[in-house]
SERO-4910 file (N, C-alpha, C, O; in steps of 0.05 Angstrom, whole numbers):
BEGIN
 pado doro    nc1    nc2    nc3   cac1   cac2   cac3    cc1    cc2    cc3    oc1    oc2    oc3
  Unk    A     17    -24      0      0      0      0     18     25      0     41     19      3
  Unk    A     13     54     -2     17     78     -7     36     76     25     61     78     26
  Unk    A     22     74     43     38     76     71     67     61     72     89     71     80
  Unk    A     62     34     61     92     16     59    106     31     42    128     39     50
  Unk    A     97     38     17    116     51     -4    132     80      6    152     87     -5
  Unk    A    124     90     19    133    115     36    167    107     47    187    122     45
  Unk    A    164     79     59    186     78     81    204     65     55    221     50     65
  Unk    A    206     66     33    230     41     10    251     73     15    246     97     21
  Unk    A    272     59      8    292     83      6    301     72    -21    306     49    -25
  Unk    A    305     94    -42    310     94    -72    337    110    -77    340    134    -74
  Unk    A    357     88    -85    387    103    -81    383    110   -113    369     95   -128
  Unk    A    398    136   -123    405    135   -146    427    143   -153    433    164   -142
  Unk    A    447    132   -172    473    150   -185    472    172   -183    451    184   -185
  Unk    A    502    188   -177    513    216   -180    499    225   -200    489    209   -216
  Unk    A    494    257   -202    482    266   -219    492    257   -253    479    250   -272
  Unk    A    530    263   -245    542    249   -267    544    235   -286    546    240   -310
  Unk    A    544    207   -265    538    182   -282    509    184   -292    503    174   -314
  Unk    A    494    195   -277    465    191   -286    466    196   -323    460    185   -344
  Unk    A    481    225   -311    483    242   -349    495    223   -365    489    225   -389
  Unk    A    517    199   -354    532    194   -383    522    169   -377    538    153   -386
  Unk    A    505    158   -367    483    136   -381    461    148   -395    456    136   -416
  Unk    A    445    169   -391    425    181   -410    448    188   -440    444    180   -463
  Unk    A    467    202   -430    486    201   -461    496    173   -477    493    175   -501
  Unk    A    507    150   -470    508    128   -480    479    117   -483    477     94   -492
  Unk    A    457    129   -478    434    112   -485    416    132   -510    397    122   -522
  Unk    A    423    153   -513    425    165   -535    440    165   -558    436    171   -582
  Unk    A    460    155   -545    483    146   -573    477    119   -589    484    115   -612
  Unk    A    459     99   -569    466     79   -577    422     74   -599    412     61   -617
  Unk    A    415     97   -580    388    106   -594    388    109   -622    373    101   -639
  Unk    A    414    127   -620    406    144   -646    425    126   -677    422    130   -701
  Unk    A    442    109   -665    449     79   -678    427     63   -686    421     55   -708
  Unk    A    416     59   -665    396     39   -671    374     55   -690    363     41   -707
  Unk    A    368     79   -688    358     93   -709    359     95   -735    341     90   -751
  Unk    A    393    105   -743    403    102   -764    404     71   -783    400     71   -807
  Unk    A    410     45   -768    409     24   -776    372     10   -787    363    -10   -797
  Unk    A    363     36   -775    335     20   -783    326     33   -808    311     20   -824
  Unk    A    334     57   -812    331     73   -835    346     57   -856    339     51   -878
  Unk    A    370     52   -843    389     36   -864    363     11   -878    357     14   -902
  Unk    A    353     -4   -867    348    -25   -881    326    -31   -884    319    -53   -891
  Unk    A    304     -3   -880    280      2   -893    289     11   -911    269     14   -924
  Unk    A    314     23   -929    328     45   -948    323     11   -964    309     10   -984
  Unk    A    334    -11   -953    353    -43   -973    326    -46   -978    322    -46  -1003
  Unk    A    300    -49   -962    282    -59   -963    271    -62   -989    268    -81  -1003
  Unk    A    259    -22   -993    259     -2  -1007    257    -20  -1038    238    -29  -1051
  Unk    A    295    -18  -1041    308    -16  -1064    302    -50  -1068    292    -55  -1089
  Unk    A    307    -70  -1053    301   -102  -1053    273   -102  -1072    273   -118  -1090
  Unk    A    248    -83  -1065    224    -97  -1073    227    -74  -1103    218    -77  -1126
  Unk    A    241    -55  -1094    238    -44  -1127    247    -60  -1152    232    -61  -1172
  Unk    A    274    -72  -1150    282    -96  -1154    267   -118  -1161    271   -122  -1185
  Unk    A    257   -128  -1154    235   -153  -1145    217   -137  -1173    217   -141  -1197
  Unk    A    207   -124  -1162    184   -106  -1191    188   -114  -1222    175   -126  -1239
  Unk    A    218    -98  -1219    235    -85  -1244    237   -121  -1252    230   -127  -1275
  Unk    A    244   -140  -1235    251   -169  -1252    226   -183  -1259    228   -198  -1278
  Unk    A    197   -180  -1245    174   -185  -1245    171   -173  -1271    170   -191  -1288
  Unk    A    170   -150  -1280    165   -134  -1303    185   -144  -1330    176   -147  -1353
  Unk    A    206   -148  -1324    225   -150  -1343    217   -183  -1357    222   -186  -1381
  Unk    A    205   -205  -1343    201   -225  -1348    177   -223  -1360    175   -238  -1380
  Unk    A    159   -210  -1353    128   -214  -1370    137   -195  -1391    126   -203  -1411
  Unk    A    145   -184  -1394    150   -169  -1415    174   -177  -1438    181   -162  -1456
  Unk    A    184   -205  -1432    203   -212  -1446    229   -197  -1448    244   -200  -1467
  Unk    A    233   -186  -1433    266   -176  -1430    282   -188  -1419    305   -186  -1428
  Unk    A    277   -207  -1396    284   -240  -1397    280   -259  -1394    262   -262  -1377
  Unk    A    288   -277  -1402    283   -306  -1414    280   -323  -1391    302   -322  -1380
  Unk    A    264   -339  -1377    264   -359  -1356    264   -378  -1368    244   -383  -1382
  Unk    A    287   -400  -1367    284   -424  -1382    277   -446  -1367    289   -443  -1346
  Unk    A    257   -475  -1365    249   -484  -1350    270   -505  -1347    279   -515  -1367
  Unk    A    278   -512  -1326    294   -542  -1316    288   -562  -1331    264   -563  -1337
  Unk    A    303   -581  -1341    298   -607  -1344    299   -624  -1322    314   -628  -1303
  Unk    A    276   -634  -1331    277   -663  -1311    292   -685  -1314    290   -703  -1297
***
């Protein structure tokens, strides 16, 4: 209850360290940011790809030859 929670004692880091864990967790944010842009960018270009060979085959620009059995 509210009354027990009163008596916890809550230690926290120097103001310091506090800052250069919010700074390494922004650094590592704004990585993880950039890498996601990165490979919605591959994604992107993968299905345009995918299109352009979809298109190029019905349209005879190239040849799919079937396997022998």
């Amino acid at each position: 209850n509210f009354q027990n929670l009163g008596n916890f004692h809550i230690i926290f880091p120097p103001k310091d360290e506090q800052m250069s864990i919010v700074t390494n967790l922004d650094d590592k944010i704004t990585s993880i940011g950039q890498l996601i842009e990165k490979e919605n960018t591959r994604i992107e270009l993968l299905q345009e790809y995918r299109q352009s060979l979809i298109s190029n085959v019905v349209t005879g620009k190239i040849r799919v030859a079937e396997k022998a059995s």
